[in-house]
TORKOL-4160 file (C-alpha; in steps of 0.2 Angstrom, whole numbers, padded with zeros to 4 digits, m for minus):
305
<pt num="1" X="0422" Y="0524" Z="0335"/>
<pt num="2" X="0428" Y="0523" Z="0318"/>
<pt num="3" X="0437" Y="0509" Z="0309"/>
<pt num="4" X="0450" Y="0519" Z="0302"/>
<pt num="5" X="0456" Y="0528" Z="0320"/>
<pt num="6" X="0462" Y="0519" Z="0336"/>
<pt num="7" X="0448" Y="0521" Z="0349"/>
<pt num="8" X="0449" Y="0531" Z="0363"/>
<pt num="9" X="0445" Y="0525" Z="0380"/>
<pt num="10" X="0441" Y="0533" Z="0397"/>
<pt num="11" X="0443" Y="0521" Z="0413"/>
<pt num="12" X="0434" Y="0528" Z="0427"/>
<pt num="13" X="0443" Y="0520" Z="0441"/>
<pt num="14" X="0446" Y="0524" Z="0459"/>
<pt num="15" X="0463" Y="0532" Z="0467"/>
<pt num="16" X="0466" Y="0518" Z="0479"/>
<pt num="17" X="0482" Y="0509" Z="0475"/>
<pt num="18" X="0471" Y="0491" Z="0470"/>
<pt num="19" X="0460" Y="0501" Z="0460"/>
<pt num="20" X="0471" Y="0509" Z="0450"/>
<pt num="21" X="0481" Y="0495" Z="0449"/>
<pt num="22" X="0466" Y="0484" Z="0440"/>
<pt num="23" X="0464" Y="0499" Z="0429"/>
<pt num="24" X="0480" Y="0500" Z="0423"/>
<pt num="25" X="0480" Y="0481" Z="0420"/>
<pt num="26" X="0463" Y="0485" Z="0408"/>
<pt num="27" X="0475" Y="0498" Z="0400"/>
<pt num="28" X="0486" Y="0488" Z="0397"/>
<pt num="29" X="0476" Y="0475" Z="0390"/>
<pt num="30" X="0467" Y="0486" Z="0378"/>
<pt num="31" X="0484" Y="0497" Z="0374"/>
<pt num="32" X="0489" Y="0481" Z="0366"/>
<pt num="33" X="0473" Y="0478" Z="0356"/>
<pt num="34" X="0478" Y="0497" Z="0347"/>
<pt num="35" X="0467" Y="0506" Z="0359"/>
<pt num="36" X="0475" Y="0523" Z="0367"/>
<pt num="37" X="0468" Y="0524" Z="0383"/>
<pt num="38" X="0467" Y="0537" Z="0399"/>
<pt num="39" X="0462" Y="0534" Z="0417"/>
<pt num="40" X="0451" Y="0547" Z="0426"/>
<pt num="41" X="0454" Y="0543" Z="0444"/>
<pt num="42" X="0440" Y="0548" Z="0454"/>
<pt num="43" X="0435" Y="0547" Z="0475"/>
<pt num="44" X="0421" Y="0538" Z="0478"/>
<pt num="45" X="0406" Y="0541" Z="0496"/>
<pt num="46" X="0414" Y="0522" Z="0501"/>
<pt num="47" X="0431" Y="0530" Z="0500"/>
<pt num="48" X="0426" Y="0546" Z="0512"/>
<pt num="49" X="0417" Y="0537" Z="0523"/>
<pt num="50" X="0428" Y="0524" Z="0535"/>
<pt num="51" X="0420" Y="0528" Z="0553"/>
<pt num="52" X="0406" Y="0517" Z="0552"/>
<pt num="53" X="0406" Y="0500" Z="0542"/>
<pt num="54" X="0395" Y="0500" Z="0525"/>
<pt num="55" X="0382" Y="0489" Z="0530"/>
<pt num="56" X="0377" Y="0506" Z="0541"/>
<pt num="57" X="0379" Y="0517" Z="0525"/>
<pt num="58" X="0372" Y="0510" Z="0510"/>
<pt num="59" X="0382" Y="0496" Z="0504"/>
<pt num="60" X="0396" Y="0492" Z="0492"/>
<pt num="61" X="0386" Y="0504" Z="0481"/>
<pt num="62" X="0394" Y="0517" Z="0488"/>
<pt num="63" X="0410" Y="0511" Z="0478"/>
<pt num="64" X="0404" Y="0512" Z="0460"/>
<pt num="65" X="0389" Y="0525" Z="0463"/>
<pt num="66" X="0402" Y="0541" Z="0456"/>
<pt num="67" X="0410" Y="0530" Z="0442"/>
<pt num="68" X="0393" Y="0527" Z="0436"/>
<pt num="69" X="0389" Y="0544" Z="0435"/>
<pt num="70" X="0405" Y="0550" Z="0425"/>
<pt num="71" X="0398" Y="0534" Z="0413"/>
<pt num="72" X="0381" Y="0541" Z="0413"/>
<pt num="73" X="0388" Y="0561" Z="0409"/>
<pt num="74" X="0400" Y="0552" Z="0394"/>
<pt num="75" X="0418" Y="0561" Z="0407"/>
<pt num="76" X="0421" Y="0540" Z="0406"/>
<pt num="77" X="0419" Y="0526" Z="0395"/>
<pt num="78" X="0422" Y="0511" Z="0405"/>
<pt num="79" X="0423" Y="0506" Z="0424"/>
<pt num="80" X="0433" Y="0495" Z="0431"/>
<pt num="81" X="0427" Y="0487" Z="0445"/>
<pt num="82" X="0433" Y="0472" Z="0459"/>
<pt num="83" X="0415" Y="0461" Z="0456"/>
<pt num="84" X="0413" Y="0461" Z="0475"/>
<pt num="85" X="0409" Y="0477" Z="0477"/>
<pt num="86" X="0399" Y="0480" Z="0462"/>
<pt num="87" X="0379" Y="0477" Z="0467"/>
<pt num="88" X="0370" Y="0464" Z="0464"/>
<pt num="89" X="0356" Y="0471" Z="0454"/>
<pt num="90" X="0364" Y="0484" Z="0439"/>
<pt num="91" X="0355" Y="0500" Z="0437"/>
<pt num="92" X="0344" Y="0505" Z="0423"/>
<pt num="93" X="0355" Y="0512" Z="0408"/>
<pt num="94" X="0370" Y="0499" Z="0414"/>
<pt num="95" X="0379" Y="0483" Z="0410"/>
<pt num="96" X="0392" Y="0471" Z="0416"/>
<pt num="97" X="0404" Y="0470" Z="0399"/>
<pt num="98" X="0416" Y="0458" Z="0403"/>
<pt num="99" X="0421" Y="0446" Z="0418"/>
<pt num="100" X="0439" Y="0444" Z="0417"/>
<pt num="101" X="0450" Y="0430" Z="0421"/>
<pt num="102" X="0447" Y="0426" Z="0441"/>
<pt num="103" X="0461" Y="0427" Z="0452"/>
<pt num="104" X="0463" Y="0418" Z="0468"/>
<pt num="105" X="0447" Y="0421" Z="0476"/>
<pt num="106" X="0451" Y="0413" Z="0493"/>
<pt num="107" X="0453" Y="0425" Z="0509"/>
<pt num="108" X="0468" Y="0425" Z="0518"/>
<pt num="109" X="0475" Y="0427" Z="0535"/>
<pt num="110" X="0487" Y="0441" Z="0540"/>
<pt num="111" X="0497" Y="0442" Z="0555"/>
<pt num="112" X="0511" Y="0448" Z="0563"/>
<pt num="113" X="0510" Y="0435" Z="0579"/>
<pt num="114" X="0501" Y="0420" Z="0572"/>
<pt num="115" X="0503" Y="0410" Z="0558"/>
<pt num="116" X="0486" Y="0404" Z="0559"/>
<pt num="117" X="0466" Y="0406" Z="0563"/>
<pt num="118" X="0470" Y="0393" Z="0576"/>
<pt num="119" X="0485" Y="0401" Z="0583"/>
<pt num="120" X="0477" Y="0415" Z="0591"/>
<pt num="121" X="0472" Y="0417" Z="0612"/>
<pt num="122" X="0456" Y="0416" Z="0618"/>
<pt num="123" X="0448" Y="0432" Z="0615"/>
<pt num="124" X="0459" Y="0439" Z="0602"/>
<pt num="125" X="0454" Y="0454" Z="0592"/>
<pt num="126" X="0453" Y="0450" Z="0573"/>
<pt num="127" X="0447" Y="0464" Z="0559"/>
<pt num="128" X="0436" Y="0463" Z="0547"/>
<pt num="129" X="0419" Y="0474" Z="0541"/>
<pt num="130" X="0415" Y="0459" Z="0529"/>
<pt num="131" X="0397" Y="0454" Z="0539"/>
<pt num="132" X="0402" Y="0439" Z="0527"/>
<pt num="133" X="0419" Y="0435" Z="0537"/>
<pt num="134" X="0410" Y="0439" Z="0554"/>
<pt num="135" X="0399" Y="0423" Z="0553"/>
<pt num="136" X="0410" Y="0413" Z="0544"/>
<pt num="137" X="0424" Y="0419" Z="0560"/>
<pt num="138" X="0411" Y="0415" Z="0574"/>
<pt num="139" X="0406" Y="0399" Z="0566"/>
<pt num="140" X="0427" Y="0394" Z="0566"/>
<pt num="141" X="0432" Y="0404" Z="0584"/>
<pt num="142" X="0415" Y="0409" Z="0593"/>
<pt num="143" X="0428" Y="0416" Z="0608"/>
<pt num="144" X="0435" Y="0430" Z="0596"/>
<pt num="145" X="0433" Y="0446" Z="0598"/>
<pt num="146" X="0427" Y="0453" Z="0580"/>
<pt num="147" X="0430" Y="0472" Z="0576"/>
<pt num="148" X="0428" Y="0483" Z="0562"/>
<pt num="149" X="0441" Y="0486" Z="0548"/>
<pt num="150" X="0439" Y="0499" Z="0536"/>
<pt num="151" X="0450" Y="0510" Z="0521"/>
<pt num="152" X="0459" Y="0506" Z="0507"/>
<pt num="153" X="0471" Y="0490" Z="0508"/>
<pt num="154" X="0488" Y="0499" Z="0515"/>
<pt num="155" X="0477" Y="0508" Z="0529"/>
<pt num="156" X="0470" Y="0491" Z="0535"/>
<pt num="157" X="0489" Y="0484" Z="0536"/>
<pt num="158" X="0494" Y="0497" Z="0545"/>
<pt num="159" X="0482" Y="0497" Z="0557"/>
<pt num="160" X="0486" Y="0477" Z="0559"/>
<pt num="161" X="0505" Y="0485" Z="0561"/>
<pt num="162" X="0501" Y="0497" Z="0573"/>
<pt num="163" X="0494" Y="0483" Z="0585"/>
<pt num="164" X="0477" Y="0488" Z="0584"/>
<pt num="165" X="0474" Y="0467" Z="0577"/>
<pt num="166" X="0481" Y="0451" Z="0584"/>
<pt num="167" X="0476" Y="0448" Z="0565"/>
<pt num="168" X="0465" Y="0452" Z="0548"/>
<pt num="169" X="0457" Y="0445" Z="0536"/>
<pt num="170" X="0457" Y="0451" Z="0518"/>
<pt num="171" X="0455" Y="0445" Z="0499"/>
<pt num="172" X="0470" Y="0435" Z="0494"/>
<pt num="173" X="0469" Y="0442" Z="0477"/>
<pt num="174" X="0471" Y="0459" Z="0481"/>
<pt num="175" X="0487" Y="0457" Z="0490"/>
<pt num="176" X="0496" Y="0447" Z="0478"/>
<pt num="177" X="0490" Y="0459" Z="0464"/>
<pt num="178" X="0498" Y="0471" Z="0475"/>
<pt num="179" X="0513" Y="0461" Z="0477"/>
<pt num="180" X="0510" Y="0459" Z="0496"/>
<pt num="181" X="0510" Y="0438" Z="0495"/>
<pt num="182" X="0523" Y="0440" Z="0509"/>
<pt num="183" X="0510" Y="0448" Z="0521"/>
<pt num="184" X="0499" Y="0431" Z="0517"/>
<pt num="185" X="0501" Y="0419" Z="0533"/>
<pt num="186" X="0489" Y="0405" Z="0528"/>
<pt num="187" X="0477" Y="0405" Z="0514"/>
<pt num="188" X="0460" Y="0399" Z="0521"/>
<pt num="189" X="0453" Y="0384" Z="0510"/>
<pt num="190" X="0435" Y="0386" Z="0502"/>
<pt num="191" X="0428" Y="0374" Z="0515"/>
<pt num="192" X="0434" Y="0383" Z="0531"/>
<pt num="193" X="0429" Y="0402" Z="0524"/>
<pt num="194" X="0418" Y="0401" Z="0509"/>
<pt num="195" X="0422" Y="0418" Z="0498"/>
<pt num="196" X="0411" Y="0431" Z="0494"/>
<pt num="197" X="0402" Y="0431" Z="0479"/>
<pt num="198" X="0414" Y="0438" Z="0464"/>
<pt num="199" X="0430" Y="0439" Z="0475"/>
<pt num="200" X="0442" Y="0438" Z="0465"/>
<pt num="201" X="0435" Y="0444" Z="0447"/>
<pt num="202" X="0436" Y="0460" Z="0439"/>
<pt num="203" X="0422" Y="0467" Z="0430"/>
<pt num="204" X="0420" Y="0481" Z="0417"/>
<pt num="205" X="0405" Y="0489" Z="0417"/>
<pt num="206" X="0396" Y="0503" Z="0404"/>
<pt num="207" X="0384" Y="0512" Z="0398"/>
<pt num="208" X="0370" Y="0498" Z="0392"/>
<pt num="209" X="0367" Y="0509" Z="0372"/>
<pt num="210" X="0387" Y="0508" Z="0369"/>
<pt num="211" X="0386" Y="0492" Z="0358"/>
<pt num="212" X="0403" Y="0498" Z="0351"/>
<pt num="213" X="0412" Y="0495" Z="0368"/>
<pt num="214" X="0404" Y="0480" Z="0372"/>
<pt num="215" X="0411" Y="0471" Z="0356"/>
<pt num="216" X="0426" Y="0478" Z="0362"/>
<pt num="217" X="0427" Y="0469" Z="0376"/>
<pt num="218" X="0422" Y="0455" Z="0371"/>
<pt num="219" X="0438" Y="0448" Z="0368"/>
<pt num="220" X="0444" Y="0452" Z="0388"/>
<pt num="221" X="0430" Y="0440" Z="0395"/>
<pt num="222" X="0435" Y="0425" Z="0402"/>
<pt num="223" X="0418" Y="0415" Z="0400"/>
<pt num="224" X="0421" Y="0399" Z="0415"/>
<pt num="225" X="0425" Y="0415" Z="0427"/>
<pt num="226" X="0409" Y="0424" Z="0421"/>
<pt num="227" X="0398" Y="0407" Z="0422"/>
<pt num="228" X="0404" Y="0406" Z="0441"/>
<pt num="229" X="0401" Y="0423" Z="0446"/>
<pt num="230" X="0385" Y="0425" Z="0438"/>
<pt num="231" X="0381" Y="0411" Z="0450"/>
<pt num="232" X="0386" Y="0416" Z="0466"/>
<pt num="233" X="0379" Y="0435" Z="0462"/>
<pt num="234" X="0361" Y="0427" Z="0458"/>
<pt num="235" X="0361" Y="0417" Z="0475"/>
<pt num="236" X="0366" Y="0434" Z="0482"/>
<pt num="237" X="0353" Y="0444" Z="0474"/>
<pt num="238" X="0340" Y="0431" Z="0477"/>
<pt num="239" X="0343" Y="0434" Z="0497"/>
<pt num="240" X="0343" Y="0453" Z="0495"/>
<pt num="241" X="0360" Y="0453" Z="0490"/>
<pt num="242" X="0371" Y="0466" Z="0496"/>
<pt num="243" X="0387" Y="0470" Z="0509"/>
<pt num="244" X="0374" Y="0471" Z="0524"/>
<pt num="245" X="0370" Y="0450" Z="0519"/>
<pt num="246" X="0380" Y="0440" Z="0528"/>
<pt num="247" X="0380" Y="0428" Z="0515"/>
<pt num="248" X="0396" Y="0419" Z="0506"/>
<pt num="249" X="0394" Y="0410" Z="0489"/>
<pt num="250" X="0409" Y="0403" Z="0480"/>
<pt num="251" X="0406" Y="0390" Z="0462"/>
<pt num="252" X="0419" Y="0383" Z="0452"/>
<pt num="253" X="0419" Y="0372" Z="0436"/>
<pt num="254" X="0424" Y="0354" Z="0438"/>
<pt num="255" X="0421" Y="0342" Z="0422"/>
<pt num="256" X="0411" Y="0353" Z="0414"/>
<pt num="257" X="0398" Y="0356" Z="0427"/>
<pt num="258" X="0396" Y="0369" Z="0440"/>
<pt num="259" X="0396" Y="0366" Z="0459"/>
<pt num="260" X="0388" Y="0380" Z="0469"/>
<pt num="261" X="0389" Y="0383" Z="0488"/>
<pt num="262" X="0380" Y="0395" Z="0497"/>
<pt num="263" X="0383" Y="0399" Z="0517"/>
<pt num="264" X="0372" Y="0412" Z="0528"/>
<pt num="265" X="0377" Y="0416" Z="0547"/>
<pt num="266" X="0366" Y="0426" Z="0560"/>
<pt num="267" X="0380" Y="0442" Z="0567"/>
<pt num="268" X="0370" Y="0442" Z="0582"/>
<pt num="269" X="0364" Y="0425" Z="0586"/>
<pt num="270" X="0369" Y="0407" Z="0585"/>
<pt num="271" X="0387" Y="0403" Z="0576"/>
<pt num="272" X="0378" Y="0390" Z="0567"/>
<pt num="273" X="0380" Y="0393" Z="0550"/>
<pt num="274" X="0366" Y="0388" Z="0537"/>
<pt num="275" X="0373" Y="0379" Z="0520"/>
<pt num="276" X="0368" Y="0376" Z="0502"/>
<pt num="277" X="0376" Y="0368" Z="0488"/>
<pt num="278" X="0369" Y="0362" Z="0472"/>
<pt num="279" X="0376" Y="0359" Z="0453"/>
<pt num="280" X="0371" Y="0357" Z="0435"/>
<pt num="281" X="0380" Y="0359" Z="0418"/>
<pt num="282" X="0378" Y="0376" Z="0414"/>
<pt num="283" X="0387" Y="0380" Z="0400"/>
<pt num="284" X="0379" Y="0399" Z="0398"/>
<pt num="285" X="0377" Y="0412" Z="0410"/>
<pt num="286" X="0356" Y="0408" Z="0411"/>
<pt num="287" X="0360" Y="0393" Z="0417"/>
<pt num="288" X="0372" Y="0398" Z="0428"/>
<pt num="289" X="0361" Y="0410" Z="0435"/>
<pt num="290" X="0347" Y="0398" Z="0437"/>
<pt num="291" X="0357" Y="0386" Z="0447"/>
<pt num="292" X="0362" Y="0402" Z="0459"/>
<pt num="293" X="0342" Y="0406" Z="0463"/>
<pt num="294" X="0340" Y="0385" Z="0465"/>
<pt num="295" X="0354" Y="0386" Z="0479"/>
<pt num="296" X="0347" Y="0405" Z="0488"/>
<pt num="297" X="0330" Y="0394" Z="0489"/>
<pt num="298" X="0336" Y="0379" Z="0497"/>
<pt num="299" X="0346" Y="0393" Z="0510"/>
<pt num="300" X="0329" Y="0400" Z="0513"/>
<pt num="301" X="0322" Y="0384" Z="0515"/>
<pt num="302" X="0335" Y="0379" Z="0529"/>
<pt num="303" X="0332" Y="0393" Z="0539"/>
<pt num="304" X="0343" Y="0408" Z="0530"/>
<pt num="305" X="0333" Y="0424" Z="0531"/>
């Protein structure tokens, strides 16, 4: 990209209404730094495949697998990606960029009946395919009846709507990014369901030999959100990390250092829930990470497998 020129960008995104909704927000934000900027929307396997939940199917892989290859083929420049869904382990030829600013990364109830978790009959059928929120709902409400949720955020409301769910559970930041707050019942606290590693954050990914891009970026990175997910994502990837780990990991920042805490569940066996915490002043993303593969130990160590 020249000095002289305004560079031209190519989001890969996908054509969910959240995804394209965090593309256009990276648009905007480089639009205003001079760049001109296009968005290639694109349908991913995860997208096409909603009859069986993706731990059965290959992971959150699934969602960034087809954007990868338009950045590998040069149709795109960046990717765009909620940080949930991107694996933990980059392939070769590929970077993160940039870890945006986090949004809420708490989940939240939804309900049309009950304004609460505690609310709800003995029995009732709450959705979710997050094997995450599974254990952390059996360890809360062993009597519920757990059943599978997929699609795009407006198919899952509308199956709540339909009567299909006493109630769901989904990211709070993708509903209020959406402008759906008023769909948000109750907001669970960190300490009752402990989010997923990166919920919340948006990360842009690219080709790993694009130095031009990566400069470019630069700027978009918000560095305490990026110590803290590089965190969580290296407990994750220290316990085999992927969307068929019932594992929840969630750090924040207070006084400088970083608190980290880490929580496996068993979807079959006990409700018990096996913890982690841990902490240290990690003021760069190896440190950060360091501290993540220190928690995922003491997890194994209590009994997470």
């Amino acid at each position: 990209m020249s000095s002289t020129s305004a560079p031209s960008i190519v989001i890969a995104t996908r054509e969910s209404r959240l995804a394209l909704w965090q593309a256009e927000h990276v648009k905007a934000l480089l639009q205003a730094r001079g760049c001109q900027v296009t968005l290639l929307g694109m349908t991913t396997q995860g997208d096409q495949i909603l009859d069986r939940s993706l731990s059965k199917v290959g992971g959150k892989g699934l969602f960034v697998k087809e954007l990868e290859v338009a950045l590998h083929e040069g149709r795109a420049d960046i990717a765009v990606h909620s940080l949930k869904d991107v694996p933990m382990d980059m392939p070769e030829g590929f970077e993160l960029a940039c870890v945006m600013e986090r949004e809420d990364p708490r989940d939240a109830w939804v309900s049309a009946a009950y304004a609460r978790l505690e609310d709800l009959p003995q029995g009732a059928v709450v959705g979710t395919s997050s094997l995450r929120r599974t254990v952390l709902l059996r360890a809360l409400r062993p009597d519920l009846k757990i059943e599978p949720l997929r699609g795009n955020l407006d198919t899952r409301l509308r199956k709540l709507d339909e009567g299909q769910y006493a109630g769901i559970v989904l990211a709070a930041a993708g509903l209020k990014r959406l402008g759906l707050s008023e769909r948000i019942r109750h907001i669970f606290e960190t300490d009752q369901m402990l989010p997923a590693a990166g919920q919340g954050a948006l990360g842009i990914e690219i080709r790993s030999d694009r130095a031009d891009l990566r400069a470019l970026l630069a700027p978009l990175a918000d560095a305490p959100s990026w110590r803290r997910v590089a965190a969580e994502r290296a407990v994750s990837r220290a316990m085999g990390g992927s969307c068929s780990m019932p594992l929840a990991a969630h750090a924040t920042i207070e006084d400088g250092v970083l608190q980290l805490r880490a929580a496996w569940g068993d979807p079959q066996g006990s409700t018990q829930l096996v913890t982690a915490h841990g902490h240290a002043t990690a003021t760069d993303l190896q440190a950060a990470e360091a501290l993540g593969l220190s928690v995922a130990q003491a997890l194994r160590q209590a009994g997470a497998h």
